[in-house]
N, C-alpha and C positions, 0 to 999 in steps of 0.2 A: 536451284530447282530441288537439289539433294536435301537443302532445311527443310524444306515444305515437307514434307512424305513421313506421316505418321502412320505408326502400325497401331497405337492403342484404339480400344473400341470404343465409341461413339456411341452413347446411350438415348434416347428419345427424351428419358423424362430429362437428366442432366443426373440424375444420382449414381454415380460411379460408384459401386464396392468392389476395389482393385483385389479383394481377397478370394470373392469367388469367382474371378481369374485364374487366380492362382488354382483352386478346383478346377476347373478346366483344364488347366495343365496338368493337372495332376489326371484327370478322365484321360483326354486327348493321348499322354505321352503311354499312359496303359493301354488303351488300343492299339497304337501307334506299334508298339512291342509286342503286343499279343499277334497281328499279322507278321507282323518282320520276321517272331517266331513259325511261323506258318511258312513262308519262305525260306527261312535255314532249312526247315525239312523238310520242304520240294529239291532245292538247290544243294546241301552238301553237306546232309547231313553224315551220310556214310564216306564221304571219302577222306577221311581224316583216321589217322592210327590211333587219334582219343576221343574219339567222336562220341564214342557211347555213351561213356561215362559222364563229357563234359557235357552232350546233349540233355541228359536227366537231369543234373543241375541247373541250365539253361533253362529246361524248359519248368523247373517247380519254379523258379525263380519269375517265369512271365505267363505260365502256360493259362493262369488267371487273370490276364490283364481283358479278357472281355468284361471285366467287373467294371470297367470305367464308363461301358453301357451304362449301367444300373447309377452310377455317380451323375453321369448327365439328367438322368430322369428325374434324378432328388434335385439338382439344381435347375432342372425346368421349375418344378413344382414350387421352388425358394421365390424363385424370378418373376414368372407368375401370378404369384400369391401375394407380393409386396405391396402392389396399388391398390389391390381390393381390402388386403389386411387394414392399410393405411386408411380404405376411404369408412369400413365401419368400424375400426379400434380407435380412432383418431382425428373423426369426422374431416378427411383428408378430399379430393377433388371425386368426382363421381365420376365411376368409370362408365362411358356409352358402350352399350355393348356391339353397335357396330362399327364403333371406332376401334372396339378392341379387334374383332376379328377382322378388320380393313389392314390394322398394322401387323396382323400375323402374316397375313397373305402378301404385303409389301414388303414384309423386311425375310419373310425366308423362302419366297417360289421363287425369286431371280435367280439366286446362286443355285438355289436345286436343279430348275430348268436346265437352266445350263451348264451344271455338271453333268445332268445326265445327257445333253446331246454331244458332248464332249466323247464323254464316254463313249456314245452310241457310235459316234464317227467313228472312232477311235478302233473300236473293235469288228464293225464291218468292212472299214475302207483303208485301215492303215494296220490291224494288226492280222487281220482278214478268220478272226478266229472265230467268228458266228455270222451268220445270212443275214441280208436287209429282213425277209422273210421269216426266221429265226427269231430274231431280234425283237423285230417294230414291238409283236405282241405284249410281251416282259416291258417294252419302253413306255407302252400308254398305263399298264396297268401299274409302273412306279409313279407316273405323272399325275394319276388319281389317287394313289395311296390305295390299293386296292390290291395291291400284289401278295401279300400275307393272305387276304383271303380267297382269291383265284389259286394260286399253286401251294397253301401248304405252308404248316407252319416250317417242315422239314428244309423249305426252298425257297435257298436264297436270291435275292433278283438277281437276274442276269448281266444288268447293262450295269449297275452298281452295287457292290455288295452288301454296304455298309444302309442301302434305302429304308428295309425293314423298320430300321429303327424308327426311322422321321417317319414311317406311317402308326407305329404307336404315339409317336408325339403330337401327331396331328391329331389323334383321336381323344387325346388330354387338353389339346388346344379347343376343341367343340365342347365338352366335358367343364370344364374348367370353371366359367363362367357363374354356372349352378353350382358347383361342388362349391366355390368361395362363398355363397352364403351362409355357410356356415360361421364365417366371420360375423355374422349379425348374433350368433349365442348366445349364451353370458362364459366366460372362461373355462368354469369347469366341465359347462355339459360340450363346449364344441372341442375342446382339448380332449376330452373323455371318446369323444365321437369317435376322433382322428386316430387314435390309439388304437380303440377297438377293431375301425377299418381297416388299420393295417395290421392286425393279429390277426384278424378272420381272413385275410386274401394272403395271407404270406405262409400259414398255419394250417387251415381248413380248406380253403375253397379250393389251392390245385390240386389236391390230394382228393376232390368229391368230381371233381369236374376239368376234363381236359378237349380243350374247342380244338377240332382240325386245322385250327388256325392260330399264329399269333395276335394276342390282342391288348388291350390298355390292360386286361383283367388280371393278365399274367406279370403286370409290375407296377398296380395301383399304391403298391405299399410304400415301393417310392417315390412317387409324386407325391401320394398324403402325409410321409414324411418329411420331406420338402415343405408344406402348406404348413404344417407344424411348428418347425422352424422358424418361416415365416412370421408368424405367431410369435414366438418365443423372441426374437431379433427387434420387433415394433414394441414391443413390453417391456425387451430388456431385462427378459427373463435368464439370470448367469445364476450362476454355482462358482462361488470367489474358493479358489485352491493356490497352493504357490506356484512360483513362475515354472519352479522344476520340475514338481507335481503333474505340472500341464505339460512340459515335454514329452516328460513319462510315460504319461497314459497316451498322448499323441502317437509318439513313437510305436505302441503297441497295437493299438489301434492300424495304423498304417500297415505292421505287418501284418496285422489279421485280415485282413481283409482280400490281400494277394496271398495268402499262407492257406486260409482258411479253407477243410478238401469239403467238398462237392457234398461229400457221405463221408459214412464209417461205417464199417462192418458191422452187418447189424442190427443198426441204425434205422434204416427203410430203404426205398428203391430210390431211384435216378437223383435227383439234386434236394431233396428232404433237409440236410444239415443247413443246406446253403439259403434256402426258400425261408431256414427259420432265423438262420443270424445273423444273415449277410446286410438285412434294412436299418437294423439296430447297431451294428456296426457303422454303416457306413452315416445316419443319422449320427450316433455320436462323434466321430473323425472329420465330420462338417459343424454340428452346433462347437467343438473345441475349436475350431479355425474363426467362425463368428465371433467368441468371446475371449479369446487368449490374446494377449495385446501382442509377447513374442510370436503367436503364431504369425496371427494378422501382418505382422509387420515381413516375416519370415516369408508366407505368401505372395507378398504386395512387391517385394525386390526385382528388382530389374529384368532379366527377359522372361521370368516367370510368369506375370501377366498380361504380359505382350505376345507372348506364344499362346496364353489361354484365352486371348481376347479373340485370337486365328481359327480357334478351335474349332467352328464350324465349316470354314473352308478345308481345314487340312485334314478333317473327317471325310467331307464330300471328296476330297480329291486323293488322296492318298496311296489307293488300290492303286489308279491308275500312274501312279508316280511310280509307284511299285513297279508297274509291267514298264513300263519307258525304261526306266535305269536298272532294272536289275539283271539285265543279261551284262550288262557292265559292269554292274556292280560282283557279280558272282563268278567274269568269265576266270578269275586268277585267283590262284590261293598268296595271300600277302604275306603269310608265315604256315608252319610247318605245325598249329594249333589250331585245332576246333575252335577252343574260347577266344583266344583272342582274335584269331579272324574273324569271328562273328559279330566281335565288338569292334572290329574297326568299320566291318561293313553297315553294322548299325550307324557308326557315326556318316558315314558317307549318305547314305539314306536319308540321315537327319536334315543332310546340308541340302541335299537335291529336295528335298521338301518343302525345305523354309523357302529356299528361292522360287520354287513354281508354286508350293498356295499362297506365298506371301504374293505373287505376282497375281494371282485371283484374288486375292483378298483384297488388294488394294484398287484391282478395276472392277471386281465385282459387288464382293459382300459390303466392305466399307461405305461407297453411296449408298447402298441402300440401306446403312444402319440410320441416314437424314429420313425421320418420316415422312419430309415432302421430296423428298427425291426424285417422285416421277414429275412433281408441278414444275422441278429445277428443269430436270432432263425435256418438256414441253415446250417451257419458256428458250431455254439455249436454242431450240430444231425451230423453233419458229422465228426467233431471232435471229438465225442462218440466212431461212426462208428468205424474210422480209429483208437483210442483206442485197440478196442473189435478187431479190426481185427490186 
């Protein structure tokens, strides 16, 4: 039984690129750290005799990992953009467009659905920390994608933290379709296009204009970064450097991106530094993983894109692994150190993770990465049926 049970992802078309897996891994393990940090500073932060100190280091060292938001965005936008790039760069198959948003809706409302009623139980009936009554509201308006714009870009959903997100991605999934015409260009004016799109939104437009709400507008720069890419990958568009060259700049790249502050004194107000470098960084830390052959390969290594392929389950689920294990996880000090208890409790974290989304992943998200998965799931209950009967 135990040979049968693969973790790797299951693509629709069959073109696997185990590298931006590996991206994934690298988004997923950033969030993944950015909360845990949020937890060390509910749970114990102050009771440690080096708490302070090691806390400051801990916390430059992750306090930026909600960057791996903005990572997943570009490689929505990568992923996206491959079929449409393919069908007018390369006179490839022609995308229907209600084929495409048929499989949007098939391969990510299952597992969402049912994270969120997961959740939802979870917190009225089992962890009793919010009302049926409380609750239900926050749980339709995550189920529409509509929660960003009922409460506030300030307010996070209730029944799931991490939802926000998948309601900008769903507003890039309707979005999307048109924006790829610009693949019909000629190179320089739709390359030129993309460019400018993401200078004007990442540059100009938050700084003229700030909606009460979260929306695509506030992280168009990387999704059309991503579509860029895209672009660049079908073309085969590289910049040949040597192998160590490419390390190098990798390397740097990587920490700029977690390193990299918000502002500078100075500077301008709220996140101005970050709104201007952060798309261009992280565009370039992804086109060097597409064309660096050590990267690629560096990427692609064993649980590194098998954990990246989970990605969307261990996002959806996470918070809530969080609250399950971490009065266990936190009830004892393991040593007489801030750091290093913090690092073994991350590792424990890690483990209680892989088992419970990896156990989602495999009953949930994986069939439904088969685009006929629901004609499978019809056929097997009707073949029951006609059994019994």
């Amino acid at each position: 039984m135990f040979n049968k049970i693969s973790f790797r992802r299951v693509t629709s078309s069959g073109n696997y690129i185990p590298e931006v897996d590996g991206l994934r891994f690298v988004a997923i393990m950033s969030v993944f750290i950015y909360h845990f940090t949020q937890l060390v500073v509910e749970k114990n932060r102050f009771t440690y005799h080096d708490s302070k100190e090691s806390y400051r280091a801990f916390y430059q060292l992750s306090g930026h990992g909600n960057r791996g938001v903005e990572l997943f965005f570009m490689i929505s936008g990568f992923i996206l953009a491959m079929p449409f790039a393919k069908q007018y760069l390369l006179g490839g198959k022609r995308i229907a467009i209600k084929e495409y948003f048929f499989r949007r809706i098939t391969r990510i409302e299952p597992p969402y659905i049912v994270s969120l009623v997961i959740c939802f139980i979870a917190k009225v009936y089992i962890a009793r920390s919010e009302t049926f009554s409380q609750l239900i509201p926050h749980f339709f308006a995550s189920v529409f994608y509509i929660h960003n714009f009922i409460y506030g870009r300030n307010s996070l959903p209730l029944v799931n933290g991490v939802a926000w997100s998948l309601e900008i991605e769903v507003q890039f999934y309707l979005l999307a379709p048109f924006l790829f015409r610009m693949f019909s260009l000629p190179q320089v004016w739709r390359r030129t296009l993309m460019v400018v799109t993401a200078v004007l939104f990442s540059v100009i437009f938050p700084h003229l204009i700030i909606l009460p709400f979260k929306s695509i507008l506030d992280f168009i720069p990387y999704f059309i970064l991503g579509c860029l890419l895209a672009d660049f990958y079908i073309s085969e568009t590289k910049v040949n450097m040597s192998g160590i060259f490419q390390l190098i700049i990798f390397f740097i790249l990587f920490c700029s991106i977690w390193l990299l502050p918000n502002n500078l004194v100075g500077f301008g107000n709220n996140e101005q530094l970050k709104d201007l470098l952060l798309p261009w960084i992280l565009f370039l830390f992804f086109y060097m993983v597409l064309f660096s052959t050590k990267l690629k390969i560096l990427m692609s290594k064993g649980f590194i894109p098998v954990v990246g392929g989970m990605c969307y389950s261990i996002y959806l689920m996470h918070l809530r692994v969080f609250s399950m294990t971490g009065k266990m996880v936190f009830s004892h000090k393991l040593t007489n150190y801030f750091a290093l208890d913090s690092l073994l409790q991350l590792v424990l974290m890690i483990l209680f993770n892989v088992l419970i989304c990896g156990a989602f992943f495999l009953a949930i998200e994986q069939p439904c990465m088969n685009k006929f998965w629901y004609i499978n799931l019809k056929n097997k209950l009707l073949g029951k049926s006609s059994a019994n009967n």
